[in-house]
N, C-alpha and C positions, 0 to 999 in steps of 0.2 A: 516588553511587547507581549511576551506568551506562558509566563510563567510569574511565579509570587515576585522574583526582583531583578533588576536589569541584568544581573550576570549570567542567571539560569537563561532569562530571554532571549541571547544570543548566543545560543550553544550550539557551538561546532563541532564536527568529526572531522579530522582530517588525516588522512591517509594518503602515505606514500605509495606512488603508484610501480615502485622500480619492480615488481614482478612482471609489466608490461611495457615491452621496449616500445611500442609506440606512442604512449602516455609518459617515458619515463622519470621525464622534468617536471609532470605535472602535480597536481594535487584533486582530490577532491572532496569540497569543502562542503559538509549542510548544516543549513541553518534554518531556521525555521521561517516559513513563509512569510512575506508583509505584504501593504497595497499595491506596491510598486511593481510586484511579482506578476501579478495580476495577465495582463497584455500579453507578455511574451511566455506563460503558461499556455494561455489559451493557443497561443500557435504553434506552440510544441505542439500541442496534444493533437489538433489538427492533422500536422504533419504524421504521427505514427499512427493516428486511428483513423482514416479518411472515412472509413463507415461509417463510425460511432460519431454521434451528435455528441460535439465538445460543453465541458463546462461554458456556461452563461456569467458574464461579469457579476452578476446579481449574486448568483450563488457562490462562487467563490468567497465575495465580501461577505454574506452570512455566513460561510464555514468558520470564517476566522473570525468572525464574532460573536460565533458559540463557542470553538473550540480550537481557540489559534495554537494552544502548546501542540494540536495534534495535526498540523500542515508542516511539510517541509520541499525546502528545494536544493537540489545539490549545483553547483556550479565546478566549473575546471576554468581558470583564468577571467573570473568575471560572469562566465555566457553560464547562463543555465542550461543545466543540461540534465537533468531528470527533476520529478516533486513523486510525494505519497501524502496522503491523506487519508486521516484518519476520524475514528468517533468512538465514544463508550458509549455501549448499549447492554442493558441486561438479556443475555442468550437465552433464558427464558420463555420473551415476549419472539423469542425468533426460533430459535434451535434449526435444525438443518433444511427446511421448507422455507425458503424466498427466494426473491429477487432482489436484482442492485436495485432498484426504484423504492420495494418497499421496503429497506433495511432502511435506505439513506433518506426517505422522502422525497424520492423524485433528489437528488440532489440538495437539497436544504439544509440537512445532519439536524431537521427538529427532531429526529426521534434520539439527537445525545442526550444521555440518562447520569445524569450527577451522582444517581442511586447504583449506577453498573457496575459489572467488577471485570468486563470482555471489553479490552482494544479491539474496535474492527475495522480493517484495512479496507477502506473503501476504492485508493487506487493507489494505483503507481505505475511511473513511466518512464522511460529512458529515451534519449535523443538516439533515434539509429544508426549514425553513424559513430555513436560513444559507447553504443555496447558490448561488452568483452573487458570494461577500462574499469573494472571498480563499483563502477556508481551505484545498479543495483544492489549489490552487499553493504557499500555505505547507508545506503537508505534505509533497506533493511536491521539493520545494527542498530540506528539510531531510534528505531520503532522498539527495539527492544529496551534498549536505556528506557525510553518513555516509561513504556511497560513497568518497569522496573521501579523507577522515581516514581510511579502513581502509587505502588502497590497492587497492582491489577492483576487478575490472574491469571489471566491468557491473553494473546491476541489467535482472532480468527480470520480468516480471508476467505474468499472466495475467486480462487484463480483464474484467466483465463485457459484455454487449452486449446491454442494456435494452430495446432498440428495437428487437431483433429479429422480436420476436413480433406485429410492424405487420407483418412483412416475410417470415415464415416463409412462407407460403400462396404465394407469387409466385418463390422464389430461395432456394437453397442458401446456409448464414453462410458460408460462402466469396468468395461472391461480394455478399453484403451488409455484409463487413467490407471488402472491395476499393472499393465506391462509396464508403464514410465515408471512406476514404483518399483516393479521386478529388475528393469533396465535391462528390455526387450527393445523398448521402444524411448527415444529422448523427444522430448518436449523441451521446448524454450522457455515457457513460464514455469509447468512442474516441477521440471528436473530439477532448475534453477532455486525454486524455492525447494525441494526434498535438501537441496547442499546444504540451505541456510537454516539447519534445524526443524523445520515444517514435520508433520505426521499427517498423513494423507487423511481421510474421516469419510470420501465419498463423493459423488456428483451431485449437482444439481442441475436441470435442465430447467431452461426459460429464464436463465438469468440475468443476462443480457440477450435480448431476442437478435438484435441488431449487428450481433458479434457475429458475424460468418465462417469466420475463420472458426471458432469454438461452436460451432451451428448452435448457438443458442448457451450452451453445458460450460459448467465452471467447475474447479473441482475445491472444494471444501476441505480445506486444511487447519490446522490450530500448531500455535508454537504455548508448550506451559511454562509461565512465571517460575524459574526454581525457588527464589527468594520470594517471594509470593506468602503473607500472613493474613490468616485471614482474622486474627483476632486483632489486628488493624485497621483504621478507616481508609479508604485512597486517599488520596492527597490530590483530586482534579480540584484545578480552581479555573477561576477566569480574568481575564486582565485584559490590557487594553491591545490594540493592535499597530503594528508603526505603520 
């Protein structure tokens, strides 16, 4: 499906959930996106972002036929229950001034760069009522393998910051992403990504204008490749999609 041969293709993470007695029988499993994903994606996302204008069928089927090794979806007993999506782009052509529209194309991932050496996290999403269960860390972890198996040398993201809109009235997101980092202040996406390894790098504003919750402001993060050579080629390829 997403990788040079069927067994890369369907690479799973799966982790036992027994640190959480509500989850504690369960699992959760990710695997990389296919078509069939598609439908009940779109209503996840629906459901956690009722602002934000969800992925379009259109564009999901060309992400994963630029760059399906870099879609995933986590499930617990079948149901989907989070995805992340990704793209390689050289940081260059971007460095810390955009938005989601023009890193991603408007949704499209035309600007993945074969030539890139930056994973960039274009989203990720958890089911509301499954989070605290794993799933965001599984996702995240497996963005890192990626990482890793490409040879890439970073991934970058650009976070929401949920919890800003408690905080606009009083302080610049500048300085309301600086306290999540101090751990003055917690944030739902920040804090959560500062666990997972992340180095904070800064804001941006207008990044998603539509995001209310983050009034517009994402915060700008990087995780480094340790194992990362640069007198290596990456290893992106492309393959077919199931």
């Amino acid at each position: 499906m997403l990788c040079s041969d069927n067994t890369a293709a369907i690479i799973r993470t799966s982790i036992n959930l027994l640190s959480y007695p509500t989850y504690m029988s369960r699992k959760v499993i990710v695997r990389n996106t296919s078509i069939a994903d598609i439908g009940p994606l779109i209503a996840l996302q629906k459901r956690i972002y009722p602002s934000i204008p969800p992925w379009r069928e259109e564009l999901l089927l060309q992400q994963l036929e630029i760059f399906p090794q870099g879609q995933f979806v986590a499930e617990i007993d079948g149901e989907i229950v989070g995805a992340a999506s990704s793209l390689v782009v050289s940081w260059d052509e971007w460095q810390a001034k955009h938005t989601w529209k023009e890193v991603t194309d408007r949704g499209s991932f035309d600007t993945h760069n074969l030539q890139g050496r930056t994973l960039y996290a274009a989203e990720v999403f958890v089911h509301p009522n499954r989070r605290g269960s794993g799933i965001g860390h599984a996702l995240y972890r497996e963005r890192r393998i990626l990482c890793r198996k490409l040879n890439l040398k970073r991934i970058i993201a650009c976070g929401r910051l949920p919890g800003y809109h408690l905080y606009a009235d009083k302080m610049p997101a500048q300085l309301y992403a600086q306290k999540v980092v101090w751990g003055d202040i917690r944030d739902p996406v920040l804090s959560f990504q500062l666990k997972e390894g992340y180095d904070f790098c800064g804001t941006v504003s207008g990044y998603i204008p539509e995001d209310v919750e983050s009034q517009g402001y994402a915060a700008l993060i990087v995780w480094l490749n340790p194992s990362y050579n640069a007198k290596k080629p990456s290893l992106i390829t492309q393959g077919d999609v199931l």
